[in-house]
Every structure is written in C-alpha cells, then in structure tokens.
C-alpha positions in Angstrom: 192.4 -67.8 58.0 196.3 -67.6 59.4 197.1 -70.6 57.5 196.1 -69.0 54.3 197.6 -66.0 55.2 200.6 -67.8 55.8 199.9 -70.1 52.3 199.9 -66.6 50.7 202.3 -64.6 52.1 204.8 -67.8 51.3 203.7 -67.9 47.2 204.0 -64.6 46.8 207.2 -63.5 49.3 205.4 -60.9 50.4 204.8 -60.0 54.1 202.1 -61.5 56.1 200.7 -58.1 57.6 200.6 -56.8 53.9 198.4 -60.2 52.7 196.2 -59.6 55.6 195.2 -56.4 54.8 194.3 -56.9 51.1 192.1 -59.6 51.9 190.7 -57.3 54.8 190.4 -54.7 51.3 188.8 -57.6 49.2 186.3 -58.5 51.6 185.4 -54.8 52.5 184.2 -54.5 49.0 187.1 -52.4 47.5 188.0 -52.7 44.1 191.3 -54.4 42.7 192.6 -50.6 40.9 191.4 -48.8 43.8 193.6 -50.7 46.8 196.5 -50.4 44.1 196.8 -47.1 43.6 194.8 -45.7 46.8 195.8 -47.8 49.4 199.7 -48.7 48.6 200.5 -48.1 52.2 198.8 -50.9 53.3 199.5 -53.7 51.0 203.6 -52.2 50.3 202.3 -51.3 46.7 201.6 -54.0 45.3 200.9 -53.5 41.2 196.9 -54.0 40.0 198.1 -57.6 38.4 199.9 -59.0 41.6 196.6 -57.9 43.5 194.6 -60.2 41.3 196.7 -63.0 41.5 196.8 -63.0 45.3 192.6 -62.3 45.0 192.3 -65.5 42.6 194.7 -67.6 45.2 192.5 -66.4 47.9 189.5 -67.6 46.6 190.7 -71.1 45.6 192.1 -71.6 49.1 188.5 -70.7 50.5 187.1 -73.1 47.9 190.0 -76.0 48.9 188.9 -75.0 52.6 185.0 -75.2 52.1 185.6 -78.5 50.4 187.7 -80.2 52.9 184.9 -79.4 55.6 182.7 -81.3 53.4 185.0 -84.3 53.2 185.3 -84.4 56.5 181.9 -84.3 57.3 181.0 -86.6 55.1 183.4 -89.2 56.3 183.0 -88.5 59.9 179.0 -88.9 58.9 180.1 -92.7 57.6 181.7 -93.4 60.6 185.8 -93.6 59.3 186.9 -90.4 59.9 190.4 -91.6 62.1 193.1 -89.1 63.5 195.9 -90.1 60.5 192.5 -89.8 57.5 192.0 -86.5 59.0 195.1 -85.0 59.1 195.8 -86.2 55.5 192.7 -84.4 54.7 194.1 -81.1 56.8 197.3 -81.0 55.1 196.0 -81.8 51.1 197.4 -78.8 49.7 195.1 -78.9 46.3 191.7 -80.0 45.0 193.2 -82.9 43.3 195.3 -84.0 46.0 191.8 -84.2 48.7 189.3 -85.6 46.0 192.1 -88.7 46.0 191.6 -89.0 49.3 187.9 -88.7 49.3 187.8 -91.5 46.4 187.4 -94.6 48.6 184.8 -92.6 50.6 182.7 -91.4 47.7 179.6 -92.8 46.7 180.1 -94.6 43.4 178.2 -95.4 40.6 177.7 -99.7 40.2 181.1 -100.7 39.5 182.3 -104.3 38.6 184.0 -104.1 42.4 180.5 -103.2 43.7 178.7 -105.9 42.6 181.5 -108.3 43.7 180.9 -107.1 47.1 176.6 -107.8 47.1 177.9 -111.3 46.0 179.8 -111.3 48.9 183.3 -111.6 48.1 185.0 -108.5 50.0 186.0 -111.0 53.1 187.8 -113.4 50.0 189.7 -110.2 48.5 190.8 -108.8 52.0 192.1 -112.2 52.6 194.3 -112.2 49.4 194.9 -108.0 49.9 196.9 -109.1 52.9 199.0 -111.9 51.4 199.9 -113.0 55.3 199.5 -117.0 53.9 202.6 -118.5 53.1 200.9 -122.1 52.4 198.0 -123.6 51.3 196.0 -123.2 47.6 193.8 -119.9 46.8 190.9 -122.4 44.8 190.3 -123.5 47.8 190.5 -120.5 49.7 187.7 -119.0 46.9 185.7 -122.6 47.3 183.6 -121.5 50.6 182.5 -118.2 48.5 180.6 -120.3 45.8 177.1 -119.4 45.7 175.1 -120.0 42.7 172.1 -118.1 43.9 174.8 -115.5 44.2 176.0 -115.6 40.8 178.9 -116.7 41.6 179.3 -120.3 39.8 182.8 -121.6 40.6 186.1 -120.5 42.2 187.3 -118.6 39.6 184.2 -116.6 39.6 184.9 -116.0 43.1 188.5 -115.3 42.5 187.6 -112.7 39.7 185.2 -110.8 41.9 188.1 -111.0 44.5 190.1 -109.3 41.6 187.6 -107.0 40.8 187.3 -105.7 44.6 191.3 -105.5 44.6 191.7 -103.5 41.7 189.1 -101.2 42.8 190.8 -100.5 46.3 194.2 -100.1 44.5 193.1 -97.1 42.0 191.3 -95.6 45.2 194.9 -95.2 47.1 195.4 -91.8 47.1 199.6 -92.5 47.0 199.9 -94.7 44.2 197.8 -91.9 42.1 199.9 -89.3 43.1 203.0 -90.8 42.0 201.7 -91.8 39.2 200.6 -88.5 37.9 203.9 -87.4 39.2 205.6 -89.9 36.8 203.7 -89.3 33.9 204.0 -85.6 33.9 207.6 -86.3 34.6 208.3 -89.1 31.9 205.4 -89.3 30.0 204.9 -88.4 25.9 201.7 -86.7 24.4 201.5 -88.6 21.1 199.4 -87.7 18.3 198.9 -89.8 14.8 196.8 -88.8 11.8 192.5 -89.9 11.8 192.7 -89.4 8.4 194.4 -89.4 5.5 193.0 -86.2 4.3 195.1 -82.5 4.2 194.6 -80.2 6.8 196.5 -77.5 8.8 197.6 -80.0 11.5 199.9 -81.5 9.4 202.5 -81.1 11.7 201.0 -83.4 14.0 200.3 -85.9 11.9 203.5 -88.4 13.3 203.9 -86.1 16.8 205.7 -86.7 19.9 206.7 -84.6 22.8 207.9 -85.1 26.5 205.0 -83.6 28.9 207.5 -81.8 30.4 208.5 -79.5 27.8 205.4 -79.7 25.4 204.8 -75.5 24.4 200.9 -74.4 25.6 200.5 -73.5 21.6 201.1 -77.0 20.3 198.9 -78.2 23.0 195.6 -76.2 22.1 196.5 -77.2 18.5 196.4 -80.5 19.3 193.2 -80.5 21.0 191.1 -78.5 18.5 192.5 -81.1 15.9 191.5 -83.8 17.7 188.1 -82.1 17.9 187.7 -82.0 14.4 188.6 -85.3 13.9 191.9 -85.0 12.5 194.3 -86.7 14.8 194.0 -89.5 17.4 196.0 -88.0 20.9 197.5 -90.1 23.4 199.5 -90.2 26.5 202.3 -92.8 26.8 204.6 -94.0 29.8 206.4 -97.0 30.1 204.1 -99.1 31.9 206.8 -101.2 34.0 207.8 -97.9 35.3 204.1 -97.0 36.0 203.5 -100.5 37.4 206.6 -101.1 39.3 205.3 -97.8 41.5 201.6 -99.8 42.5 204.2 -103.1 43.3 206.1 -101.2 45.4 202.8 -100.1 47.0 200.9 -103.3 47.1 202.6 -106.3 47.1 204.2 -108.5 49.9 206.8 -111.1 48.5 206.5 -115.2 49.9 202.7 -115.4 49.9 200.7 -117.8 48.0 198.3 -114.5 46.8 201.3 -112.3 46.1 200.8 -113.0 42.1 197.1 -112.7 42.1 197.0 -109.2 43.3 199.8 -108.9 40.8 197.9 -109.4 38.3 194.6 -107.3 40.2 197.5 -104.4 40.4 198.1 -104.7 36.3 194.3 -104.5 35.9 193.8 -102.0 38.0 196.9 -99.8 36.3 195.0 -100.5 32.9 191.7 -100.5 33.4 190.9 -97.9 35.9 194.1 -95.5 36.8 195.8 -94.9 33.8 192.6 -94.1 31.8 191.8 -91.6 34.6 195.5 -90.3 35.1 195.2 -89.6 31.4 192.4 -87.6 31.2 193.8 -85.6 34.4 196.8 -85.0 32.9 194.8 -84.1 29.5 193.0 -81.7 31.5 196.1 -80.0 33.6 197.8 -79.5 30.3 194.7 -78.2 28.6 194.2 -75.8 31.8 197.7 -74.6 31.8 197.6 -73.9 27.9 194.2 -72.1 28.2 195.8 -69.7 31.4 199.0 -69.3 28.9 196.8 -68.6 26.1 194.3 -66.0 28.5 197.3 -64.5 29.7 199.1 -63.7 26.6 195.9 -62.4 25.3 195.8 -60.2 28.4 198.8 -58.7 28.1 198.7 -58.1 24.3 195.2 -56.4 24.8 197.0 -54.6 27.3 199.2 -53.4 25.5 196.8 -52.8 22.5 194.8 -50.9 24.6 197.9 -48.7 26.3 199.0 -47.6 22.7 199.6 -43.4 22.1 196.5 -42.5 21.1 196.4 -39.6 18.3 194.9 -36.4 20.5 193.4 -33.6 19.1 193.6 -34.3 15.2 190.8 -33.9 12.9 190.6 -37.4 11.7 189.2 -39.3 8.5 188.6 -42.9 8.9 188.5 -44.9 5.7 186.6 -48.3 5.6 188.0 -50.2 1.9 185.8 -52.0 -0.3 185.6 -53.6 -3.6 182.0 -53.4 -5.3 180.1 -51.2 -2.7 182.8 -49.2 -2.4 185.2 -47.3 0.2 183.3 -45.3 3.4 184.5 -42.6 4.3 184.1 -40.4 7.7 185.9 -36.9 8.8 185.4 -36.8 12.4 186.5 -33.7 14.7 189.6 -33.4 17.9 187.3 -35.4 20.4 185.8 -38.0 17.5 182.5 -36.0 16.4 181.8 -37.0 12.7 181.6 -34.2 10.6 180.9 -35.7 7.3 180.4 -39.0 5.0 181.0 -40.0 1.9 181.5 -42.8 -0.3 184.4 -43.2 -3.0 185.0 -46.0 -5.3 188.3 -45.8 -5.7 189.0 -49.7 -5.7 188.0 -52.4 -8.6 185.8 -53.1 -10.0 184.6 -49.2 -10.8 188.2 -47.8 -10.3 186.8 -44.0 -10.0 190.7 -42.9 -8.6 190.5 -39.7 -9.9 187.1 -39.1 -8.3 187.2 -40.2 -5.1 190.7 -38.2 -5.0 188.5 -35.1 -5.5 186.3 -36.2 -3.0 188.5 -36.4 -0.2 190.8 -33.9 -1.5 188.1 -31.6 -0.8 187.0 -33.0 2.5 190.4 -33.0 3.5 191.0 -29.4 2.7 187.8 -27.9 4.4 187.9 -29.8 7.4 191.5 -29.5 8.1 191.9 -33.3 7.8 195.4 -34.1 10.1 195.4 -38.2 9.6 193.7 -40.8 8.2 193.0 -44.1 9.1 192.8 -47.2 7.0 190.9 -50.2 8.0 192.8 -53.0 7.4 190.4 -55.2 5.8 189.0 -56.1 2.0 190.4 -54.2 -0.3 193.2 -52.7 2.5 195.9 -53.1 0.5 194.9 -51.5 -3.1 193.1 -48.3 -0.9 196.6 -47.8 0.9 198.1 -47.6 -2.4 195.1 -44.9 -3.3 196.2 -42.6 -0.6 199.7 -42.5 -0.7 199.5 -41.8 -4.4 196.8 -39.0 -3.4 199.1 -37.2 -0.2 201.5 -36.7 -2.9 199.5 -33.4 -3.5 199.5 -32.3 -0.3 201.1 -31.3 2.6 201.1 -32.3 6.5 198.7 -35.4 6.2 199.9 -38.9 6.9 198.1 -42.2 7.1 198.0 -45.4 9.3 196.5 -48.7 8.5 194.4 -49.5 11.5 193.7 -52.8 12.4 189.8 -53.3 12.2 189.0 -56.0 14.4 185.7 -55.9 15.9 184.3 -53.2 13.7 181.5 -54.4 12.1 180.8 -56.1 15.5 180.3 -52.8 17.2 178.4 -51.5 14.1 176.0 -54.1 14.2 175.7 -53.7 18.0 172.8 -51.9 20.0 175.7 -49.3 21.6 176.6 -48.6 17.8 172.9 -48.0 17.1 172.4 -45.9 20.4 175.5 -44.5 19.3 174.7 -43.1 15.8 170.8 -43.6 15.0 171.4 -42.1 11.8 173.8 -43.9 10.8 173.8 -47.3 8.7 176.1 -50.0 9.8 178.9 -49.4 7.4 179.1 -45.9 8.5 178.9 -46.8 12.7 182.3 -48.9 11.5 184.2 -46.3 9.8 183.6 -43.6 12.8 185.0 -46.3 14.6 187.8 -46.7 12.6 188.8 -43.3 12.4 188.5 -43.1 16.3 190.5 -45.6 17.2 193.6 -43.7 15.7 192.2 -41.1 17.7 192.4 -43.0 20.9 192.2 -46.7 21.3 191.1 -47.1 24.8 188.3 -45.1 24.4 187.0 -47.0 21.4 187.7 -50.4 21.9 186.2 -51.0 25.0 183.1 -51.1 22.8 184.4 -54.1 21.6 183.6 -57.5 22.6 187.9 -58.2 23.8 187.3 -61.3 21.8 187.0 -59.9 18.6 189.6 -58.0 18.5 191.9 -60.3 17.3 195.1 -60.2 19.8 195.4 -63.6 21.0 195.5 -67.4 19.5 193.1 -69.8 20.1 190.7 -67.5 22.0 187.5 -69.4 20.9 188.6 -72.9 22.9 189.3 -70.6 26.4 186.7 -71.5 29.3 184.3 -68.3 28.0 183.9 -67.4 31.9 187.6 -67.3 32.7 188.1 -65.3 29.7 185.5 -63.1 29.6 186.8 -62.0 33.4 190.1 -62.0 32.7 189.8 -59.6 29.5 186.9 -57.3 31.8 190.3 -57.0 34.1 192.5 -55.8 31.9 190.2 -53.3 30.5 189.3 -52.6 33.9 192.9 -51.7 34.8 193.9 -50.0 31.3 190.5 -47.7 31.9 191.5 -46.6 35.0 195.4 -46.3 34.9 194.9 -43.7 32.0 191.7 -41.9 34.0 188.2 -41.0 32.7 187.2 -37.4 31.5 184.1 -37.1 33.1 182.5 -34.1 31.1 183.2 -36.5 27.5 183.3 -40.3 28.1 180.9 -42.6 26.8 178.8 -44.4 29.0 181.1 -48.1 28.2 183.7 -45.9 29.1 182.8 -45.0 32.4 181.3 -48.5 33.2 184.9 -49.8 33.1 186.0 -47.2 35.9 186.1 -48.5 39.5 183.1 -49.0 41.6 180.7 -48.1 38.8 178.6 -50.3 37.2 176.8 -50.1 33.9 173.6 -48.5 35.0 175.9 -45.6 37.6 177.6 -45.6 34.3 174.4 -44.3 32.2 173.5 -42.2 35.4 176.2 -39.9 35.0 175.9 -39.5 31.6 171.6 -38.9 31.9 172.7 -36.5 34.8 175.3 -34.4 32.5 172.6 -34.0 29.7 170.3 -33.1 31.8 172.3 -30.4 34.3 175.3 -29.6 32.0 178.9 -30.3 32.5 180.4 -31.9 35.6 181.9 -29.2 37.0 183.4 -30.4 40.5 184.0 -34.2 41.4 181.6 -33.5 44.4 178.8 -33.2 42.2 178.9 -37.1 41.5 177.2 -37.4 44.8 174.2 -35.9 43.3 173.9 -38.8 40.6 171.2 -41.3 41.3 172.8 -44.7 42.8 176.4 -43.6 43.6 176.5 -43.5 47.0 179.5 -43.4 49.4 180.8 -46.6 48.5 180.9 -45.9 44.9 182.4 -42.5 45.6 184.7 -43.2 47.5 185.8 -46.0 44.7 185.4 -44.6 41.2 186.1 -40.5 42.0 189.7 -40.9 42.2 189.9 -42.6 38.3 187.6 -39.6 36.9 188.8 -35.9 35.6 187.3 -32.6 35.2 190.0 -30.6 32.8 188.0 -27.3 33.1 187.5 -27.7 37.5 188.2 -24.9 38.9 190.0 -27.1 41.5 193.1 -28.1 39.3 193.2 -31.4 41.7 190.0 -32.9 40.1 191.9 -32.9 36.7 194.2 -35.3 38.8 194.5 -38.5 39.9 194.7 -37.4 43.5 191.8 -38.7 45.6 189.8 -35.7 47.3 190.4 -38.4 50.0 193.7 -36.6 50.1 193.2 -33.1 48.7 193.8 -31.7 52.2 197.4 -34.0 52.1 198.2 -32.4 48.6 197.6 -29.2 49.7 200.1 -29.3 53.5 202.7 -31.2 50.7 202.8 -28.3 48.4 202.4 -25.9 51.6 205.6 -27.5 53.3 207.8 -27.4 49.6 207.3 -23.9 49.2 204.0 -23.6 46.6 200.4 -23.1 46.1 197.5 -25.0 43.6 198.1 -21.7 41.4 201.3 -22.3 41.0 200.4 -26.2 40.1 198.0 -24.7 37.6 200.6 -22.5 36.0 202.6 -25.3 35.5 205.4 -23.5 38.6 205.9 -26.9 40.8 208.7 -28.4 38.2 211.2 -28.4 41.6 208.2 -30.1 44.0 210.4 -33.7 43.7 213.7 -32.3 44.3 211.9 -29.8 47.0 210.2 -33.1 49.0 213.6 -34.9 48.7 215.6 -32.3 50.8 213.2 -31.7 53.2 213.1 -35.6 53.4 210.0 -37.6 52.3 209.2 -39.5 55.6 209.2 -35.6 56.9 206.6 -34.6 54.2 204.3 -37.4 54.7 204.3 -37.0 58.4 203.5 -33.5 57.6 200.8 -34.3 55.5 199.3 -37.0 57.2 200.0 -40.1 54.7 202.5 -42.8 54.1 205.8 -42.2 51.6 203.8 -43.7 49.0 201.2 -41.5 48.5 203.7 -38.9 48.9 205.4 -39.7 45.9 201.8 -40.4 44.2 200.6 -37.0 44.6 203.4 -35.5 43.7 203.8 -36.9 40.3 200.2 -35.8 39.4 200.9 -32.4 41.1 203.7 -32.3 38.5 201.3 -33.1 35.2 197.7 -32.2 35.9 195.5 -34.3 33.2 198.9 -36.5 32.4 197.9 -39.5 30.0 200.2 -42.5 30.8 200.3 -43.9 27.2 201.8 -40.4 25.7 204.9 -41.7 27.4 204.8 -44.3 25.1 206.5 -44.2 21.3 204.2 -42.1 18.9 201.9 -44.2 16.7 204.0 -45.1 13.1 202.2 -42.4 10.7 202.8 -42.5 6.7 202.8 -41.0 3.5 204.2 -43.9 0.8 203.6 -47.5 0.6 205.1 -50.7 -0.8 204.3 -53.9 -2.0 205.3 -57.3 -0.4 206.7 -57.9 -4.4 209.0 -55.0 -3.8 210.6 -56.8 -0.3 213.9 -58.2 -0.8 216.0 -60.3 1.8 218.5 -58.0 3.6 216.2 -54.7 3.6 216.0 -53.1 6.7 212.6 -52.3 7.4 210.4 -50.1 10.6 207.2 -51.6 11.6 204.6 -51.8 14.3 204.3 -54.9 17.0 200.3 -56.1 16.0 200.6 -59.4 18.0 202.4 -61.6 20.1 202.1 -65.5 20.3 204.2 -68.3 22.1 206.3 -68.6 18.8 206.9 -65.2 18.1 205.7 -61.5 17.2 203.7 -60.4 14.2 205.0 -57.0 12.7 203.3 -54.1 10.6 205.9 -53.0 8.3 203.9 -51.3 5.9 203.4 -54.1 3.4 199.8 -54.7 4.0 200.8 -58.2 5.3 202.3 -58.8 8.7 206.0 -60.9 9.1 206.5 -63.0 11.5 209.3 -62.5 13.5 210.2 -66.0 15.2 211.2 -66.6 18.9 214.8 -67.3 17.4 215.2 -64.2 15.4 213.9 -61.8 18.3 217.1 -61.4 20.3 220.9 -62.6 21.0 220.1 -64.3 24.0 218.0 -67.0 24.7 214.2 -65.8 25.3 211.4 -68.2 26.8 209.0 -66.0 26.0 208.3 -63.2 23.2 206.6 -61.3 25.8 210.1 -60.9 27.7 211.2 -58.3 25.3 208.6 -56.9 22.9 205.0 -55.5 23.4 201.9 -55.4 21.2 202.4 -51.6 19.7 205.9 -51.2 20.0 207.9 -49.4 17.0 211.0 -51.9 16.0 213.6 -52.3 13.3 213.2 -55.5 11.1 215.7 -57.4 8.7 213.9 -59.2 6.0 215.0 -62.7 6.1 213.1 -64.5 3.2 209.4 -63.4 1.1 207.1 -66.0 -0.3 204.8 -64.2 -2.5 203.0 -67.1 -3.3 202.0 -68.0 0.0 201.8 -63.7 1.0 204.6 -64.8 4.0 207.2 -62.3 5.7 209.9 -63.8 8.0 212.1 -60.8 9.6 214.7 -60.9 12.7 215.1 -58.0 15.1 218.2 -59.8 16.1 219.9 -59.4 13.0 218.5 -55.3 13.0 220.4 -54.7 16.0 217.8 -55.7 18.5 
C-alpha cells in the first residue's frame, strides 16, 4: 500500500498524507461529492474530478498489484521464478509491461514452436540461439535431430523447427517488445486506403496518412468506424530495418557459423509474430486513448449542458413542431406542473397560422405565459418563424429554441409513463420540453446521457466506461447545485449522494404519505436510510420552508453546531442569516483571522470558508452565476446570413475540431479550432463551454449544403 501511496501522491503532486486519507475515505464507503465538499480538510480540497481520477488510478494499481501476485505464483508454481524474474515483475509499472514478462511463462495454445519442441528440436535451436561456434557446418549440426517417426524428414526440417522455436523465444522477450512499441508509437504511420470505390462520408480517408504521434483522437474513431463498415483498409507502418535493427541489437552475436540463421529466425519472428501483435496493441492504445478523449469531452460538455441557468419561476409553454400531426403544445406552471394542452397546426401541410395564433394567444394570456420553448426538431425552423411573427402582438414574452435530444426517449420511457399516466407520448415530450427551459438538471437526468446528443462518436465508447463516466458527472452536477427535498423527482434524488434508486422512491412514498419534509432529521424516519446514508446524502438536500434556515443550506448538520460558534464569534445570529443581515460575515472572519474562527468553531479553514459562503446565500443555485439563457422575440433565416455579420449565439456543442453555435438560424455554425482565438489552442474546451453566450463573425454560408462557418477570433474573442 506505501508504494501506491507513493505511485499516487507522485502522478498527482499531491501530498502523501492527503492520498492516504482519500483512499482511507474510498474504502470507508464515502462517496466521491461527499469527501469533496465535506471532508476538504483531509484530502487539502481536492475538486470532485481530481477525486475520481486518483479513485480510478487506485483501482488499476490494486488490479496491476493482484495481477503481479498471480504471475508470480504462477511462475514460482513452474519452478523459474529467479531473484532478477522477480524483481522485473516487482518493478513492471503497467499491465502491458508484466503480461510481456509473463509471455514466455504462459501457457500457449499449439504453436508452430510448440510442436517443434515434441519433435524434439529445442536442444538444436538453443544450440544455434547461442551462436558460441565459430567453425563447423549447421546441416550437420541439424543431422543427429532427424527422425522420421518424428516428422522430421531431413536437416532442413530440423533446421526449420530450430527456426520455428527461435522465433518464438524472440517475440516472448519482454525488451525487444517494448522498444518496439516504443518505436512504432514514436515513428510509426496509421495509413488508411479506400475498400471500395463507392462514396461515403470517409472520403477524407480514402488516401490517409498520419504520424502516431500526433494523430487527433477524432480522426482515429473515424477511422475505425470506417473500417467497420468496410470502407477503408487501416494499417500501421514502420520502417522495418528500424524495427529489425532493434531485435539484431538484441539477439545476434557477430563471427558465429549460426549468426545468419537466427537472422533470418529474428526477421520471421518481427513478421510473423511481433509486429502483427505490436499492431493490434498499438491499434488498441490508440483506440483506448480516443474513446477516454471522446468520454471525456462528452463529460464535460454534459457538464456543462447540465450546469446551464435554468429559467426559475416562469410560467412556461413548451412547443413540440410538427408537419402533418401537427404542433403540441403544453403551458406548464413556476415549478413545471402542466396546466394545459393543445394542439395547433400552424406548420404545412394544413397551415392553420391564424388559428393556432388564437390558440395560444389565448393560452398565453390566461395563464400568464412568461417563455416559451421550441423543440428543435421537424418542423423547428418554420414553427420559430410562427412565433416570432405571433409575439409581435404582445408584450414581455420571449422564446428559446431548445434542443430536444432525448425527448421522445423519455416519453416512451416507463418514468415518462409513471410520470404523466394521462398523458400520450407526444404530450410526456413536450412537458419535457417546456421544462427543460425551466431547469435543465432537473429534467435531463431523465435522460439516458447518451441521447442527449453532446458528444461525437458516443455509440463506439466501451458502454460500461461510459455509462459510469456520464452517471459521474450527473452525479456531481446533482449534487453541486443541491436537491429540494419537499419537490424533486424520484431520478432526481437517486443522483444525490449515498442514495440509491429505491432510498430515492422511499422519500418520495414517505412525503406523500406524511406531507412535506419539514426538517432534514426527519430523513431518518424513511425506510432504508440509515446512518450511513445520512450522514452521506443530507448535506446535498434542502428544505426552503425549515424553520432551521441551515437545512436550506449546504452546511452539513454535521456542522450546524460550527455554523452557529462562527456566526456567534463574528458578531450575528441564524435570524439575522434569515433576514439576509450577515453581508459583512467574510470581512468579519477575516479580521478576527480565519485559523482563529475555525479553532473557535472546531473545524479546519476550509470548512470555515464553506459555511460561510452558504451562510451568505441560503438556497444559492450555482448555475444563476452563470450568463442568463439567450431568450428571443425575432428570427432569421440562414438565406438572410451574409459574410461579415456579427452575430450572438449559444455554445450547443464542443468536439476536438471546434464548437457548434446557436445563433438563431435554426442551423448551428461551426466555429473551427482556428477561428476560436488569437493564440494557439489544443483544445476547444481551453476556452469555451457547452452553454456559453459568445459573439460570432460569419465567415462564409452554404445554403445548399445548410453550412455556417463563424470565428470568435475575428468578433473580438
């Protein structure tokens, strides 16, 4: 365990005592958001995402551990475990690196080597392995190995068996397939050519070529999934007197009479057995590194998706467009009750503008509509046109084309049906619609993360690695904003620390049942959450109407009694954090000094500070922070674009080439990697988020093609 303390704490540059204690965390059964925001003090507050990457190293260090106790059981078992095998074995530093070691000792399926050896040739090829003779003739070394009854017919079948066994032993060295894959990741080329001579979207790698080295994760999982369908024939290339000069330098002694037979077993070997195995190893690292690239980007950009303003407290209509069966309409209330339906064909083929403008003028006008929000699919573009016309006539409305990813998923799903029994499935997706204006998080966790349409190539990610990856960001996003306990749905809750989906429907069976939640103690009285679960989830929940303002907080009761000495010490009282009276408390706990007020309080600095920015904003939502949502009341046409216009627009998603922006024209621009900024950028995640409100030049239209290309660069970004 020290040395993967040590391992850690050296990866990370973090301090050892630190590393030791969140694996002491991990392994007590804490959660990953609880250690990061309730136990900073012991880990030097690490963030939620640096947690997980130290808990993910952890567990492939146990795994490389486990796994080099087997190999060196297994080869003590054989009998050829020696001192200098086994401290190779102690200090492989990757799964890779100890299965090359293991190779010679593995049992192997019948190889051309193995049946060599049954014929009794391994003496004749340790003979020629060593190339000690200076003099003599290998035929006639081979001769005494001649054994019809054996197989083995003449010399030169003893001599290729001898080759055979050779060849074997020299793609088992553990060295020469090290540097190897070294070399090829270093100077080798990923070349794809054209299967066919039909058309298809991987055009561009019809004639392609790229160093290893620099080849962009993107263009890799392109190259697979073509390859896949049959499209394109993928290779890797390296000069093979590069390749083989490395098992020469390895294998061969100079002056003996066998030096140029295991030359030749050494070029056999290279091409018959390494290099087809380096291949597919380096085919796999590169698809493994695309796929984390990929997993991450689609992290982040759900992240962010999930992080943006949500639209609080507005009577909402949510507008799902159509052609023939027409546009679906629902009013829902503040908190995302629907009020009303309807259905309006505003669109072709029945055109009914000016009734379906009565139809949700009305609506609009008794419900005290605020927003609307417009799917984004079928039909999108001539139902934004619809509205805008339509707010013309009135006053304090405004609209937002919502993206609609995942929808009809949901709608289809059996939490939509629980959700609205009543409902068909074309109304289940325009609640949803109109709700996720209302406040992302809280609808899209619904959502399967994979259809909501954020990342690239999501559908060739290992499911499982994906699939935990995504529950972890939602996982973090859900409990850095907080949980209202008294309204969220029972996905909702499921996503908060230390609860699972069945605590999850517990609380909400235990609220319908006995009312509102009106203290955070109560919790204990739901069936299944017992301390542990407490202790984990009742920090990331909130009561707005508590008569104890700190359960509207983020503070964990855990440390109620510490809120209350900080507040004591700085001069105020919870009634004057109710009243909104503690606006000093920072500058207060600064000149009394903050080591002073944690001693005083009885918890670190961290905390300190912790406490008192909640103290400061009882029921604060992170993501209000954050740039309002982009809200209109006109709309253009990509026809009316022209190069040079300056236009605002909406971040929808970021890939390795460059961000996709909203800017109102129904079709999203692409903003390349190039045009983002005036220095150089690896990465568009460097400088831009998913939901972020930039200023766009528009560079060139295609209408033909419906293409966009803007720079933020040339905006002033």
């Amino acid at each position: 365990m020290d040395r993967i303390i040590a391992q850690l704490a050296a990866q990370f540059g973090q301090k050892t005592t630190h590393i030791e204690n969140v694996i002491k965390l991990i392994d007590e059964g804490n959660t990953i958001p609880f250690i990061a925001r309730y136990r900073k003090e012991l880990h030097g507050s690490m963030d939620d995402q640096l947690l997980r990457d130290i808990g993910e190293r952890l567990q492939y260090l146990r795994n490389l551990d486990e796994r080099r106790g087997e190999i060196l059981s297994s080869i003590e078992n054989q009998g050829k475990l020696t001192e200098e095998l086994k401290k190779s074995i102690e200090n492989a530093a990757t799964l890779a690196e100890l299965e090359d070691i293991y190779r010679p000792y593995k049992q192997k399926r019948r190889t051309r080597a193995t049946v060599a050896r049954e014929r009794g040739l391994e003496p004749l090829a340790d003979l020629l392995f060593q190339q000690n003779l200076k003099q003599g003739d290998i035929n006639e070394l081979a001769s005494p190995y001649i054994d019809p009854e054996k197989g083995v017919e003449s010399a030169e079948d003893a001599l290729a068996g001898a080759s055979d066994i050779i060849a074997e032993k020299i793609s088992d060295d553990a060295e020469i397939r090290k540097c190897l894959r070294e070399l090829i990741s270093r100077r080798g080329s990923l070349v794809s050519k054209a299967a066919t001579e039909e058309d298809s979207v991987y055009r561009l790698y019809y004639d392609f070529e790229s160093p290893i080295s620099r080849l962009q994760s993107h263009r890799i999982l392109a190259i697979n999934r073509g390859e896949k369908e049959k499209f394109l024939k993928v290779s890797v290339q390296i000069e093979e007197a590069l390749a083989l000069d490395i098992i020469k330098k390895r294998v061969l002694r100079p002056g003996s009479i066998s030096t140029g037979f295991v030359e030749n077993a050494a070029k056999d070997a290279y091409l018959r057995l390494i290099f087809p195995s380096v291949e597919r190893e380096i085919r796999n690292q590169l698809t493994d590194m695309a796929a984390e690239q990929a997993i991450r980007m689609f992290g982040l950009n759900l992240k962010q998706l999930l992080m943006q303003p949500p639209v609080k407290n507005k009577v909402t209509m949510g507008i799902d467009p159509a052609y023939r069966t027409g546009c679906k309409v629902a009013v829902v209330d503040g908190t995302g009750k629907p009020l009303e339906t309807a259905v309006v064909y505003p669109t072709p083929p029945h055109s009914r503008k000016e009734e379906a403008g009565k139809i949700l003028k009305d609506l609009i006008r008794r419900h005290g509509v605020e927003v609307i929000a417009i799917g984004n699919g079928t039909a999108s573009k001539e139902t934004e046109i619809f509205v805008a016309d339509m707010l013309k006539d009135l006053e304090n409305v405004a609209y937002m084309v919502v993206n609609e990813a995942g929808a009809s998923v949901y709608s289809a799903s059996r939490l939509g049906a629980a959700e609205f029994p009543d409902y068909d499935v074309s109304l289940r997706s325009v609640v949803s619609i109109a709700r996720r204006l209302q406040d992302p998080l809280a609808e899209l966790v619904k959502i399967d993360p994979k259809s909501i349409g954020v990342g690239q190539y999501q559908h060739d990610m290992p499911p499982k690695r994906l699939d935990e990856t995504l529950k972890a960001v939602i996982e973090d996003c859900v409990n850095a904003v907080g949980v209202d306990l008294n309204t969220a749905s029972p996905t909702l809750l499921s996503y908060v620390s230390g609860l699972t989906a069945a605590t999850a429907k517990n609380i909400v069976d235990y609220r319908e049942e006995n009312g509102v939640f009106t203290g955070r103690n109560q919790l204990k009285k739901v069936p299944k959450i017992g301390p542990k679960a407490f202790q984990q989830c009742v920090g990331f929940l909130r009561i707005p109407g508590s008569k104890n303002i700190l359960d509207n907080t983020g503070v964990h009761p855990e440390s109620y009694a510490a809120a209350e000495k900080i507040l004591e010490i700085c001069g105020y009282s919870l009634k004057d954090v109710a009243d909104g009276k503690v606006g000093n408390l920072p500058q207060r706990a600064e000149e009394l000094g903050l080591e002073k007020v944690a001693e005083f309080s009885g918890v670190g600095v961290p905390t300190v500070k912790d406490i008192i920015d909640e103290l400061l904003k009882p029921g604060r939502d992170p993501r209000e922070e954050l740039p309002a949502a982009v809200l209109r009341r006109d709309v253009l046409d990509i026809k009316d674009l022209k190069p040079g216009m300056v236009m605002q627009g909406t971040v929808r998603n970021i890939v390795d080439f460059g961000v996709f922006v909203d800017i109102g024209v129904h079709q999203d621009g692409l903003v390349h990697i190039s045009e983002l900024c005036h220095r150089y950028v690896k990465h568009p995640s460097e400088v831009l988020k998913v939901g972020e409100i930039v200023n766009t030049v528009v560079l060139a239209v295609d209408t033909d093609k419906n293409r966009i290309s803007l720079s933020i660069k040339q905006a002033g970004g």
